[in-house]
mmCIF file of the C-alpha atoms, coordinates in Angstrom:
data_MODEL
# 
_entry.id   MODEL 
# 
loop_
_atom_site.group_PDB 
_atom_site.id 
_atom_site.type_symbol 
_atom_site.label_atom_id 
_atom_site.label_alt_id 
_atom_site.label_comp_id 
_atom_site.label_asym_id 
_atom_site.label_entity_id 
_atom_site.label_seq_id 
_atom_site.pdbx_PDB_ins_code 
_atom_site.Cartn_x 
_atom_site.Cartn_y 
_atom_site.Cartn_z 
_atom_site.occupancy 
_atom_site.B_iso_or_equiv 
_atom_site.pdbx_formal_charge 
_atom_site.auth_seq_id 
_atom_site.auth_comp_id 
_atom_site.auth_asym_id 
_atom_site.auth_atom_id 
_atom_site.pdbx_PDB_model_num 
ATOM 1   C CA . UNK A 1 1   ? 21.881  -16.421 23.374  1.00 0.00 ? 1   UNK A CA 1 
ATOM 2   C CA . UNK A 1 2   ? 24.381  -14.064 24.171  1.00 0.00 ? 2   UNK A CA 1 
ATOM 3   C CA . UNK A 1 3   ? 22.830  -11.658 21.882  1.00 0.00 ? 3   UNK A CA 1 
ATOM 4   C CA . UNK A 1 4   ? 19.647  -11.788 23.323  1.00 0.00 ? 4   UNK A CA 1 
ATOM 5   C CA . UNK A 1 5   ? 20.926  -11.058 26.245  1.00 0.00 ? 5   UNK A CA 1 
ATOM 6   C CA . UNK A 1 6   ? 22.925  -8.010  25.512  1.00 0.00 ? 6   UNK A CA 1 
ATOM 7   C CA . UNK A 1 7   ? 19.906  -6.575  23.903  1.00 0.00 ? 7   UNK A CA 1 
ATOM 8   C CA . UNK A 1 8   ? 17.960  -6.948  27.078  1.00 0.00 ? 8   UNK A CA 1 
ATOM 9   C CA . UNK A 1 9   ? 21.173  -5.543  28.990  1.00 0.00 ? 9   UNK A CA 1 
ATOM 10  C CA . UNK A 1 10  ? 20.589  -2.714  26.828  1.00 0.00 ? 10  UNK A CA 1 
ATOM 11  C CA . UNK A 1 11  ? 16.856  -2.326  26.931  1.00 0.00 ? 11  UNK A CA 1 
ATOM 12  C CA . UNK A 1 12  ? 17.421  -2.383  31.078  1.00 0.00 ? 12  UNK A CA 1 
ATOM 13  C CA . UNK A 1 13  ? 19.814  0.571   30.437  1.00 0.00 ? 13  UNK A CA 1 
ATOM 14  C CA . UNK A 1 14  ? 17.405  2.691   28.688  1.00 0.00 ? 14  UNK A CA 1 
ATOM 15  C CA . UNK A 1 15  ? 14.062  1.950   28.815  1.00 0.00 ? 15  UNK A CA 1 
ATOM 16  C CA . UNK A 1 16  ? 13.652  -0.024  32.522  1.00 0.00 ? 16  UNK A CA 1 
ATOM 17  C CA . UNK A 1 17  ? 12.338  -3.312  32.933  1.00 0.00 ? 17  UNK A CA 1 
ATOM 18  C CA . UNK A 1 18  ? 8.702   -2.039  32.003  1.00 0.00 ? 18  UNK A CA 1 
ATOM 19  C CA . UNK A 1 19  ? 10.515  -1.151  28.363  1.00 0.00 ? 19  UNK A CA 1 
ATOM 20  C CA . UNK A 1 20  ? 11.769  -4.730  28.740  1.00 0.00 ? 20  UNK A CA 1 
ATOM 21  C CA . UNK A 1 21  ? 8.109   -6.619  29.127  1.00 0.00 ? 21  UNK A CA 1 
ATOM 22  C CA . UNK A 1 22  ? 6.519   -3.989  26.619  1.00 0.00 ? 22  UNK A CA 1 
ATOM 23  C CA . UNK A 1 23  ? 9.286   -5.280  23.764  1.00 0.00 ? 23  UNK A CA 1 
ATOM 24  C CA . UNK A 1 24  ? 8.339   -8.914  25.215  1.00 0.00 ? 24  UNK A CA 1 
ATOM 25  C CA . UNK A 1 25  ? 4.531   -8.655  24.928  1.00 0.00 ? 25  UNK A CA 1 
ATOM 26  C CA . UNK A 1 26  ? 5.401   -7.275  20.926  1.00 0.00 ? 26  UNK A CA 1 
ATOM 27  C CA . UNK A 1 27  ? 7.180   -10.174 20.355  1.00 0.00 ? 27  UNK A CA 1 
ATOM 28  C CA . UNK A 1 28  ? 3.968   -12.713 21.287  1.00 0.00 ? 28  UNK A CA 1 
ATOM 29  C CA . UNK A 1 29  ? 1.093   -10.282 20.119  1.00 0.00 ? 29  UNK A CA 1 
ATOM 30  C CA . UNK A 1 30  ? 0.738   -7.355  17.894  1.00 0.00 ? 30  UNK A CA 1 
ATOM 31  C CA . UNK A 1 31  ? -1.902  -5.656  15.955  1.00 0.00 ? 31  UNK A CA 1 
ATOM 32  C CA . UNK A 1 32  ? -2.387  -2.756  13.302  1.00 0.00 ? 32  UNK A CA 1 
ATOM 33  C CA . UNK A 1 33  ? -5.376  -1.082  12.425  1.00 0.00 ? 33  UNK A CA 1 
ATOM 34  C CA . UNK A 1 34  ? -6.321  -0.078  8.851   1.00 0.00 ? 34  UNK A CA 1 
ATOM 35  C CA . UNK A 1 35  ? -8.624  2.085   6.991   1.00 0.00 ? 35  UNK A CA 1 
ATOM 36  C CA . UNK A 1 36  ? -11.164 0.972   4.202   1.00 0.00 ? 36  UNK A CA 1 
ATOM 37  C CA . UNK A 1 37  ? -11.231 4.178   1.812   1.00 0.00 ? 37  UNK A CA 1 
ATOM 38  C CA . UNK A 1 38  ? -13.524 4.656   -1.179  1.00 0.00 ? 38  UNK A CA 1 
ATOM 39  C CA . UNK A 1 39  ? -13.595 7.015   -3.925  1.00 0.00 ? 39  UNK A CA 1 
ATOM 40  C CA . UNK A 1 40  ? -16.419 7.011   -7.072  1.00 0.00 ? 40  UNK A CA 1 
ATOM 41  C CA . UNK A 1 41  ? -14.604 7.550   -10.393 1.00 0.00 ? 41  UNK A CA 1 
ATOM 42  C CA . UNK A 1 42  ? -17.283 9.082   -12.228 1.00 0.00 ? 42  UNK A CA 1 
ATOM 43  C CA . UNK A 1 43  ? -16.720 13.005  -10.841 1.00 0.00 ? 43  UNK A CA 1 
ATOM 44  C CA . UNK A 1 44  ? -13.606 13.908  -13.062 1.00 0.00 ? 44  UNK A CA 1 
ATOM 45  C CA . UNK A 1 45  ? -10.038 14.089  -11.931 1.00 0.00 ? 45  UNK A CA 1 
ATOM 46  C CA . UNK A 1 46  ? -10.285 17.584  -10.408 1.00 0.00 ? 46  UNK A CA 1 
ATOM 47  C CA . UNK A 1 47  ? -7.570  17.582  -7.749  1.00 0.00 ? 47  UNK A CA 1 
ATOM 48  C CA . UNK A 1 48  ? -6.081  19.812  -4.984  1.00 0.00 ? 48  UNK A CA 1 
ATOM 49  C CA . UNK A 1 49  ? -3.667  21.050  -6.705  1.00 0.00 ? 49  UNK A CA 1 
ATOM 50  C CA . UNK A 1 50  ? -0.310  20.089  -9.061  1.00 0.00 ? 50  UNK A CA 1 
ATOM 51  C CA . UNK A 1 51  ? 3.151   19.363  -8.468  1.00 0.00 ? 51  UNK A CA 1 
ATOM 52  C CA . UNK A 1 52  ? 5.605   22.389  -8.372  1.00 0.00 ? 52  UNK A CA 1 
ATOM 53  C CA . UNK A 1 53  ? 7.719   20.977  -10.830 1.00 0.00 ? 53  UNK A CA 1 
ATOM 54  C CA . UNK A 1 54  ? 6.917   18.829  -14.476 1.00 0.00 ? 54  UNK A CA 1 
ATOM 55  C CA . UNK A 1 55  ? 6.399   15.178  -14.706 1.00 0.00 ? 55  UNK A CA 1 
ATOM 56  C CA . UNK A 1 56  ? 5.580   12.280  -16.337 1.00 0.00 ? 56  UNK A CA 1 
ATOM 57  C CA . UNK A 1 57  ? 3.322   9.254   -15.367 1.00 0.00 ? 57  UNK A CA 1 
ATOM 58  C CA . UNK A 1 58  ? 3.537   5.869   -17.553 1.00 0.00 ? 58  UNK A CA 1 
ATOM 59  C CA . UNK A 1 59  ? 2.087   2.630   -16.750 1.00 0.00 ? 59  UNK A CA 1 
ATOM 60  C CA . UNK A 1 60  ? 4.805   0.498   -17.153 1.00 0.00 ? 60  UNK A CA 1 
ATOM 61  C CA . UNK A 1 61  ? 6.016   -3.566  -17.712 1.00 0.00 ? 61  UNK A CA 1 
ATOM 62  C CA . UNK A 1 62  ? 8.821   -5.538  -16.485 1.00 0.00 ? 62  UNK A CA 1 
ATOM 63  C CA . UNK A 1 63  ? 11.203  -4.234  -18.774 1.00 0.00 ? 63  UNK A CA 1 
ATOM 64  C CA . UNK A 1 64  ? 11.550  -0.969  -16.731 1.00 0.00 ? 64  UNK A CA 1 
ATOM 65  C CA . UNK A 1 65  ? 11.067  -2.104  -13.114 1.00 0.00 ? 65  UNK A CA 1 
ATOM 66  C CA . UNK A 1 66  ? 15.246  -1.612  -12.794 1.00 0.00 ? 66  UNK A CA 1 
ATOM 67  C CA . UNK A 1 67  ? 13.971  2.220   -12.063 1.00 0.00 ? 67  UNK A CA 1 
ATOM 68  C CA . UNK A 1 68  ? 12.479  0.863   -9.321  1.00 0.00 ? 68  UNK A CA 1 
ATOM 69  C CA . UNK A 1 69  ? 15.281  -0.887  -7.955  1.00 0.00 ? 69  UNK A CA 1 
ATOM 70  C CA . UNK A 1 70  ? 16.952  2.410   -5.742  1.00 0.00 ? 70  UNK A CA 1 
ATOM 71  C CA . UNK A 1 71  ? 14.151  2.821   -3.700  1.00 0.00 ? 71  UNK A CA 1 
ATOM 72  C CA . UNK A 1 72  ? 12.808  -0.745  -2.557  1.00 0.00 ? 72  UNK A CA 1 
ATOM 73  C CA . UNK A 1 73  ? 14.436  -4.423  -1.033  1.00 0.00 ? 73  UNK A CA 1 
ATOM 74  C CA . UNK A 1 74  ? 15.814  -6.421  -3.494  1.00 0.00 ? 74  UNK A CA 1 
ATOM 75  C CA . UNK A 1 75  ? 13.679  -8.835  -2.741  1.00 0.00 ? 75  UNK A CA 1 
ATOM 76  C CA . UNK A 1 76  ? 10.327  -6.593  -3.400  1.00 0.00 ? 76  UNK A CA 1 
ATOM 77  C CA . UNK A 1 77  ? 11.372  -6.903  -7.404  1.00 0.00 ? 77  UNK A CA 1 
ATOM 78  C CA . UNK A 1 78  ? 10.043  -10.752 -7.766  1.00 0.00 ? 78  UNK A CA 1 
ATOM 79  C CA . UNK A 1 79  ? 7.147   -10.105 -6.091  1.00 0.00 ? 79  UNK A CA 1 
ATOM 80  C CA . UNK A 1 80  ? 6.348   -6.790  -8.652  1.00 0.00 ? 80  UNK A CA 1 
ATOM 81  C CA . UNK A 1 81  ? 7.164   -9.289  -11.565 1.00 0.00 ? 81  UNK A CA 1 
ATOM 82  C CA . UNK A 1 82  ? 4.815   -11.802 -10.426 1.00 0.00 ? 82  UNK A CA 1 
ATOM 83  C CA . UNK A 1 83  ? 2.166   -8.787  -9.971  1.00 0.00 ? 83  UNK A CA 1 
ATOM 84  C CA . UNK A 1 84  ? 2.487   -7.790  -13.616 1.00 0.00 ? 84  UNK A CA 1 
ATOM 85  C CA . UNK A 1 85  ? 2.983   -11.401 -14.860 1.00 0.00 ? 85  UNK A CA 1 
ATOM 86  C CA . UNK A 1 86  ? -0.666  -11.587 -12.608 1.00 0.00 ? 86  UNK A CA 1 
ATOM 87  C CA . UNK A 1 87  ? -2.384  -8.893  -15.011 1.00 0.00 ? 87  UNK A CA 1 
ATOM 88  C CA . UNK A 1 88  ? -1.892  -5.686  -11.953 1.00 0.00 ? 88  UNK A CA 1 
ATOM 89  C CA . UNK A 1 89  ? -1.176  -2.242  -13.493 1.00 0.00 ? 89  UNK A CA 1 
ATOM 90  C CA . UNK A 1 90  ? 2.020   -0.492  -11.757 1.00 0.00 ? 90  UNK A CA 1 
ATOM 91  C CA . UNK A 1 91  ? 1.431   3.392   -11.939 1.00 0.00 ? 91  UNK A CA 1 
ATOM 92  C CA . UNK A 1 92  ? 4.972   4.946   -12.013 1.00 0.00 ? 92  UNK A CA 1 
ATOM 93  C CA . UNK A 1 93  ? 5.524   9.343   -11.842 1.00 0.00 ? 93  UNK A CA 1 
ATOM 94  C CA . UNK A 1 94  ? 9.155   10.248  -13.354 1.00 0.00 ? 94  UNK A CA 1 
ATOM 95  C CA . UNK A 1 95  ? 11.111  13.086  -14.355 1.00 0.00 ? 95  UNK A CA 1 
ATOM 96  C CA . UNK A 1 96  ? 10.734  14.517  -17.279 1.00 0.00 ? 96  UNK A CA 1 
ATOM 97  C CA . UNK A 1 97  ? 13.409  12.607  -18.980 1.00 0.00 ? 97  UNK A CA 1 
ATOM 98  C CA . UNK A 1 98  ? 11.575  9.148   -18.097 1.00 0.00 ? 98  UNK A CA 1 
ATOM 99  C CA . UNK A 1 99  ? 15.001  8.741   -16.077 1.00 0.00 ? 99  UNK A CA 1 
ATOM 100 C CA . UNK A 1 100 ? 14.348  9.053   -11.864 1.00 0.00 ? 100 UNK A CA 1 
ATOM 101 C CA . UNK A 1 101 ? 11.476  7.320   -10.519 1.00 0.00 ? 101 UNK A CA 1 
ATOM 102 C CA . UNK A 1 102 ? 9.585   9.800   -8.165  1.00 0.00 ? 102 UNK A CA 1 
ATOM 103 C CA . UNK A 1 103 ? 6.773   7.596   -7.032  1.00 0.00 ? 103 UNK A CA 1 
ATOM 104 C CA . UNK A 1 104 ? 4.435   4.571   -8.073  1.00 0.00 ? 104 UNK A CA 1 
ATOM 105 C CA . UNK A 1 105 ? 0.993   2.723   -7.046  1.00 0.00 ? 105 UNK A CA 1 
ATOM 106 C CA . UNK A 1 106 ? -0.310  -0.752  -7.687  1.00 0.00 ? 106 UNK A CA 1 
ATOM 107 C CA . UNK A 1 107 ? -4.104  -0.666  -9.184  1.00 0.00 ? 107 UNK A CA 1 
ATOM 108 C CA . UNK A 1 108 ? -6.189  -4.239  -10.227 1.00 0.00 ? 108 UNK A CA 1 
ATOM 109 C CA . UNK A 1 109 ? -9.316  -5.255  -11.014 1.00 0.00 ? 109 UNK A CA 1 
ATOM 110 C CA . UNK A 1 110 ? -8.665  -8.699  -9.726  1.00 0.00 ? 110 UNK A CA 1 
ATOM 111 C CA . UNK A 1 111 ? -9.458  -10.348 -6.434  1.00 0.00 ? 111 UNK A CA 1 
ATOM 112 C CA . UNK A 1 112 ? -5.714  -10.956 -4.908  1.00 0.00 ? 112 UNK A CA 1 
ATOM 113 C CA . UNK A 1 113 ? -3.563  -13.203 -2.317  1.00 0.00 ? 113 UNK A CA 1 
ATOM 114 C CA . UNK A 1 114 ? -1.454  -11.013 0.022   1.00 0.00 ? 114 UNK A CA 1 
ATOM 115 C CA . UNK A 1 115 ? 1.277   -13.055 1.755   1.00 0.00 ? 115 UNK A CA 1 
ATOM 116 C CA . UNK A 1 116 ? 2.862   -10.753 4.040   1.00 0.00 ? 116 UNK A CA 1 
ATOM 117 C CA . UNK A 1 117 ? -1.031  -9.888  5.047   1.00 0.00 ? 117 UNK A CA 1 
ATOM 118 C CA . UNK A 1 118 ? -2.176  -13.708 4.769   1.00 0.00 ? 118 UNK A CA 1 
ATOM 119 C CA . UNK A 1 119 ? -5.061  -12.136 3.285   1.00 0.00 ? 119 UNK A CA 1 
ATOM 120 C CA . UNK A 1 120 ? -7.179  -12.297 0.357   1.00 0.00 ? 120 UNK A CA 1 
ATOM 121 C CA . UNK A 1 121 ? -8.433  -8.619  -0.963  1.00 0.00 ? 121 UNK A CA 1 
ATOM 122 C CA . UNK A 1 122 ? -11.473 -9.199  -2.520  1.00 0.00 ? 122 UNK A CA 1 
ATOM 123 C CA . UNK A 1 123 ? -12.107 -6.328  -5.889  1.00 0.00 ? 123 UNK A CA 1 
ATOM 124 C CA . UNK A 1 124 ? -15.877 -6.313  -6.355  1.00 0.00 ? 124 UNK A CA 1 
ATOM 125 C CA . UNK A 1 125 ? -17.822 -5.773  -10.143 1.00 0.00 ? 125 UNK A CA 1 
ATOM 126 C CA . UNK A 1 126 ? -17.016 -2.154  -11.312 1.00 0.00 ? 126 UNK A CA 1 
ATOM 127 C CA . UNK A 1 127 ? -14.563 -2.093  -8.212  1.00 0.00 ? 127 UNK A CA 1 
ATOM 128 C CA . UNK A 1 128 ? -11.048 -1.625  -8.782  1.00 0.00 ? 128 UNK A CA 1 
ATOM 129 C CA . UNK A 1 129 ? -8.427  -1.463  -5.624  1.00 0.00 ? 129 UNK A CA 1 
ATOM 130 C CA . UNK A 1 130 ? -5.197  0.301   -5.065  1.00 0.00 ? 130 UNK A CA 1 
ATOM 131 C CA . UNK A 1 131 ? -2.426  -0.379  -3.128  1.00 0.00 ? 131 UNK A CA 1 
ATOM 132 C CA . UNK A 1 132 ? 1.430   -0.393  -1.979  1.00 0.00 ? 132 UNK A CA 1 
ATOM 133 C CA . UNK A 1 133 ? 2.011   3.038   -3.558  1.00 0.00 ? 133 UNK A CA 1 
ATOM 134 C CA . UNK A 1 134 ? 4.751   5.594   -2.574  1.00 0.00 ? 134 UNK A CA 1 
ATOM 135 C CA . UNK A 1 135 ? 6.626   8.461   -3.240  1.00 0.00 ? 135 UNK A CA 1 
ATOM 136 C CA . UNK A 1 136 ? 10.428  8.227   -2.838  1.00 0.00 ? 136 UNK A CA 1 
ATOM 137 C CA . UNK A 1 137 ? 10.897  9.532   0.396   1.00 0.00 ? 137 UNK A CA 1 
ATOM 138 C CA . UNK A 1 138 ? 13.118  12.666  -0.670  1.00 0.00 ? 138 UNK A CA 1 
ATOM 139 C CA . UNK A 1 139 ? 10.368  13.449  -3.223  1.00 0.00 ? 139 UNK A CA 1 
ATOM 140 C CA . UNK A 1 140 ? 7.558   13.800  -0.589  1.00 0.00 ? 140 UNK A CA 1 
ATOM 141 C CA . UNK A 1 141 ? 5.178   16.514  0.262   1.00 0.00 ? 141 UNK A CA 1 
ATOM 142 C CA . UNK A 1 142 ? 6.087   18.198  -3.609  1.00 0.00 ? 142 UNK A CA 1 
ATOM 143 C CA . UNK A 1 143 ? 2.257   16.918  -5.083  1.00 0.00 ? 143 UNK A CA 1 
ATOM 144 C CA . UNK A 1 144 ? 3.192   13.617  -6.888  1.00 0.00 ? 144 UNK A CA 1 
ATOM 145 C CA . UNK A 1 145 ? 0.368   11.474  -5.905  1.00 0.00 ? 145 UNK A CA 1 
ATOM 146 C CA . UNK A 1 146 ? -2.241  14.592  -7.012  1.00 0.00 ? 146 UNK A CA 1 
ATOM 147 C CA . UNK A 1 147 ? -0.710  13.845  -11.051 1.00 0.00 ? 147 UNK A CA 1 
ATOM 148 C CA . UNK A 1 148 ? -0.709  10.323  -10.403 1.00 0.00 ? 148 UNK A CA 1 
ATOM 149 C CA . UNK A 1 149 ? -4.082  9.590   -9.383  1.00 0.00 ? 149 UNK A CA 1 
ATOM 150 C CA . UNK A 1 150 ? -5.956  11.084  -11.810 1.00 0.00 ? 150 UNK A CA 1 
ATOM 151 C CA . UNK A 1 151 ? -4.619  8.669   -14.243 1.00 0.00 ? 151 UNK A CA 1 
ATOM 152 C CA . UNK A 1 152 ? -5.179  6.140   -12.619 1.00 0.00 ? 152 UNK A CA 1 
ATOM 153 C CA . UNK A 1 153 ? -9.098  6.647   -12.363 1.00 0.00 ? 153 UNK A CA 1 
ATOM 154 C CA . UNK A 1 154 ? -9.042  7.869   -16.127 1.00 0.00 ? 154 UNK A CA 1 
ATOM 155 C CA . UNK A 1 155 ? -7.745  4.430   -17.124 1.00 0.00 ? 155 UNK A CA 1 
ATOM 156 C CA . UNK A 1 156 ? -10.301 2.628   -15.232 1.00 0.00 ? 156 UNK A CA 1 
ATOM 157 C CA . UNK A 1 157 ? -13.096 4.753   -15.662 1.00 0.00 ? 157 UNK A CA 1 
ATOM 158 C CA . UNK A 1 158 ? -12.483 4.277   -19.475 1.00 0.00 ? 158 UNK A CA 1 
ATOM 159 C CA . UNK A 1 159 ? -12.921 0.263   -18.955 1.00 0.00 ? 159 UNK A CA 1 
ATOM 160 C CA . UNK A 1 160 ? -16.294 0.595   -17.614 1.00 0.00 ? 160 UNK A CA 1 
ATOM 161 C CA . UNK A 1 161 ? -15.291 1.008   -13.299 1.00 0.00 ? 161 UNK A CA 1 
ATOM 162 C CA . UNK A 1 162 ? -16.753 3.342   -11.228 1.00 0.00 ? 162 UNK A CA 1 
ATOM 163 C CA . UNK A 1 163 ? -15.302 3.067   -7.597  1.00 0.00 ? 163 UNK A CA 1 
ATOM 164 C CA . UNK A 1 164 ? -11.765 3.019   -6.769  1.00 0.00 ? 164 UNK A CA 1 
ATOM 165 C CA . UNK A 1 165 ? -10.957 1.181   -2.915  1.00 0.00 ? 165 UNK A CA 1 
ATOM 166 C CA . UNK A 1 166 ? -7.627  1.238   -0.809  1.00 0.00 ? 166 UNK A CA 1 
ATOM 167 C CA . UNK A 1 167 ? -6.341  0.718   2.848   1.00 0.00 ? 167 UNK A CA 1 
ATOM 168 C CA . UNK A 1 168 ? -4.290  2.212   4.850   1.00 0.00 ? 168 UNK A CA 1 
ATOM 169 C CA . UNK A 1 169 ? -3.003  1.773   8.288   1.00 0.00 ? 169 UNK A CA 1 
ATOM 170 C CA . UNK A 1 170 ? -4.557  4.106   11.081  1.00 0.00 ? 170 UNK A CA 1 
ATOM 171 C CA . UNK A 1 171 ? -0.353  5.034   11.950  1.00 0.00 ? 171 UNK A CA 1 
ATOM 172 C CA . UNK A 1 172 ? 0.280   6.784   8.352   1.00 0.00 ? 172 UNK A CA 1 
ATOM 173 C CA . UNK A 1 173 ? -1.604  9.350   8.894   1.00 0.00 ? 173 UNK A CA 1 
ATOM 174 C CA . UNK A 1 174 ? 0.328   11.630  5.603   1.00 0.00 ? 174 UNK A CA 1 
ATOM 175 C CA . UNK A 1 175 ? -1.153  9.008   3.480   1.00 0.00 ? 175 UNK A CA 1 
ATOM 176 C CA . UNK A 1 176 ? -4.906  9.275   5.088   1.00 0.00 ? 176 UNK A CA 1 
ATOM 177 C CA . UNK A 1 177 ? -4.478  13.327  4.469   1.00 0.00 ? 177 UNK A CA 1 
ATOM 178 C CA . UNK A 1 178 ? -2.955  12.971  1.135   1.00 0.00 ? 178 UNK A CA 1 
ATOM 179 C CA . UNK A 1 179 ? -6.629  10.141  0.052   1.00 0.00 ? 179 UNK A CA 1 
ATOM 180 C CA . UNK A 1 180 ? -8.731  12.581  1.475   1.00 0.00 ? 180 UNK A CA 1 
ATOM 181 C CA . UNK A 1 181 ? -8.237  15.678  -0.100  1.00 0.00 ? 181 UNK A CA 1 
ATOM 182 C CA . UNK A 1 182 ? -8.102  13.251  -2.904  1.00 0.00 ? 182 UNK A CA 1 
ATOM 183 C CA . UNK A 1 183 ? -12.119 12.756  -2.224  1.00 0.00 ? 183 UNK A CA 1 
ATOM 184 C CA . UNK A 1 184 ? -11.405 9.373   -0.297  1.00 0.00 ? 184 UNK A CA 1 
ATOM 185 C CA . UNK A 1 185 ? -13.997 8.456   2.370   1.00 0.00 ? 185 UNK A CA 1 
ATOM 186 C CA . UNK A 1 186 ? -13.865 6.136   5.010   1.00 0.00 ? 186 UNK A CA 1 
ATOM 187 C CA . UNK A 1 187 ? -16.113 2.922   4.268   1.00 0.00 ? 187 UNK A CA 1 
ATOM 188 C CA . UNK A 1 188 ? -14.857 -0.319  6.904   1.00 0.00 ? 188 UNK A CA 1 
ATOM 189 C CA . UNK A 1 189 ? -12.073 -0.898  8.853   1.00 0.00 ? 189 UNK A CA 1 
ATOM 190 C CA . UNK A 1 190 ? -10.008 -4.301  9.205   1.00 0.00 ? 190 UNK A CA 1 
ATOM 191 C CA . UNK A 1 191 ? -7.632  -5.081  12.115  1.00 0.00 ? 191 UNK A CA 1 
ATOM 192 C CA . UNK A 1 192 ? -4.264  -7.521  11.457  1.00 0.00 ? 192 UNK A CA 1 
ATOM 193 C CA . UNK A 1 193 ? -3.270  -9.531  14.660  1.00 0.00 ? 193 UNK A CA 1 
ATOM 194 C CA . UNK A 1 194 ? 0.308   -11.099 14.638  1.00 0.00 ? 194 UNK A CA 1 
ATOM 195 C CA . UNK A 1 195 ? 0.633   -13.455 17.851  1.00 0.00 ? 195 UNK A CA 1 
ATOM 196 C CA . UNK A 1 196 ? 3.328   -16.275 17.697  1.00 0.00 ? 196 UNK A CA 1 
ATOM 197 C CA . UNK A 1 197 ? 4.010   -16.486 13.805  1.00 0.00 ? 197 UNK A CA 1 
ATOM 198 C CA . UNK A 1 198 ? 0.301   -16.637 13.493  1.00 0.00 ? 198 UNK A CA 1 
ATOM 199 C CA . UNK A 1 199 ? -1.221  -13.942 11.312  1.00 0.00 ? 199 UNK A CA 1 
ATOM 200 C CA . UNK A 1 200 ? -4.975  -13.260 11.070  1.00 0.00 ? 200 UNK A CA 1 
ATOM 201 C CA . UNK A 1 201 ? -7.511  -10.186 10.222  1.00 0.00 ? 201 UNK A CA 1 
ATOM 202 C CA . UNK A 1 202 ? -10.778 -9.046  11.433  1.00 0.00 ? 202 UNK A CA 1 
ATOM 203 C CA . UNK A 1 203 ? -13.033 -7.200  9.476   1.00 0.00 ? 203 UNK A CA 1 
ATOM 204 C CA . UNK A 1 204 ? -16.625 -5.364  9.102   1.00 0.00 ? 204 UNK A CA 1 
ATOM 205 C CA . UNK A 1 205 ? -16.264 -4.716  5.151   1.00 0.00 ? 205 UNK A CA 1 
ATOM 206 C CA . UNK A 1 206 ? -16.475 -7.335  2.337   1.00 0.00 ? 206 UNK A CA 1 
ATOM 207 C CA . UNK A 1 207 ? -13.698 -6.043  0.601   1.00 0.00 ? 207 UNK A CA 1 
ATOM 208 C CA . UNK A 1 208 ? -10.786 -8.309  2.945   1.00 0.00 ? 208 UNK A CA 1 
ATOM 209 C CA . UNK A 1 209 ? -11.004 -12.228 4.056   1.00 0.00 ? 209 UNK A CA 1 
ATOM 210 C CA . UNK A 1 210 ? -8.115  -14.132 6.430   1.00 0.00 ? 210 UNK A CA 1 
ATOM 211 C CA . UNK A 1 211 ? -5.997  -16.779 4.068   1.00 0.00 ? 211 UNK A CA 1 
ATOM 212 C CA . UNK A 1 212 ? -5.799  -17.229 0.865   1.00 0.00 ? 212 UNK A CA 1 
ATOM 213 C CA . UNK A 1 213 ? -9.004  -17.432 -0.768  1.00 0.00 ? 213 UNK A CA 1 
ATOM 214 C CA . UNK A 1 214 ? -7.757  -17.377 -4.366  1.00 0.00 ? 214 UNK A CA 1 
ATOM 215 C CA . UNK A 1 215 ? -7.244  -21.005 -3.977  1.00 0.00 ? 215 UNK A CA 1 
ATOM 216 C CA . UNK A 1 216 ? -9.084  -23.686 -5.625  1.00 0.00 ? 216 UNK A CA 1 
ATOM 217 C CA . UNK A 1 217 ? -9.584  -27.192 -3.905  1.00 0.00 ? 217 UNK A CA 1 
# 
């Protein structure tokens, strides 16, 4: 309690008591609002241009997520063994040497469970989705994700897909630049509502459902 209260003490200090009832109203409801993008794989991998400086882009397994492990929570390298384990393709860009992660992206054919969502993202026939990607943040703004990509649509493409779907949240707007010069359009948007430890979406695309769906029984 005391805690709480000292952090209000402080909140008064700075920010007034309308800075104290706008942190309040956070705490009971919130809300983010995210992009549907689509892309057709069928046009090439023509991009806007390449990195200043060499890499290397592998699609790799669980015995080389520790090159992971500097740049995310400990607790995000379960959850990227249970992806793989699951059949989902992790994307990684490195150095030259195969020895400094520079960036990565998740990629699946498969309809999939999102906990920290509580949503199900639902991949379509010759759909395949993308998601949770990244470049380290020291790394950004040098052309990474323009290498990256491309393979990424070349290794589907191959297997017989022909879109390629991701979402992003209205707030990162670096990553909506970076997907549209990639050839990304807009196609739905979903919204994600947090109010007292509930969690729920709304939606106009087919792409997203609330829960997990993946469920049987």
């Amino acid at each position: 309690m005391a805690s709480i209260l000292s952090k209000i003490q402080r909140t008064l200090e700075k920010e007034g008591v309308t800075g104290v009832l706008h942190r309040a109203a956070k705490r009971v409801y919130r809300r983010d609002e995210m992009i549907f993008l689509k892309r057709p794989l069928e046009d090439g991998v023509a991009v806007p241009f390449l990195p200043h400086s060499p890499v290397t882009t592998r699609f790799i397994e669980e015995d080389r997520l520790p090159l992971l492990e500097p740049h995310m929570p400990p607790e995000n390298m379960e959850l990227y063994r249970d992806r793989l384990r699951q059949g989902m393709k992790l994307l990684v860009v490195l150095t030259p040497a195969e020895d400094t992660v520079l960036g990565w992206v998740w990629s699946t054919d498969k309809t999939f469970y999102d906990a920290y969502d509580h949503a199900t993202y639902h991949t379509l026939p010759s759909h395949v989705q993308h998601f949770d990607g990244q470049v380290v943040p020291q790394k950004r703004g040098r052309g990474f994700a323009f290498v990256g990509f491309p393979l990424m649509w070349h290794h589907w493409h191959r297997r017989g897909f022909r879109q390629s779907v991701c979402v992003i949240s209205t707030k990162n707007r670096p990553s909506l630049r970076t997907h549209q010069r990639l050839g990304y359009t807009e196609i739905g948007r979903m919204t994600m509502h947090w109010c007292l430890g509930h969690r729920w979406i709304t939606t106009d695309t087919e792409f997203v459902s609330s829960g997990d769906k993946t469920r049987r029984g």
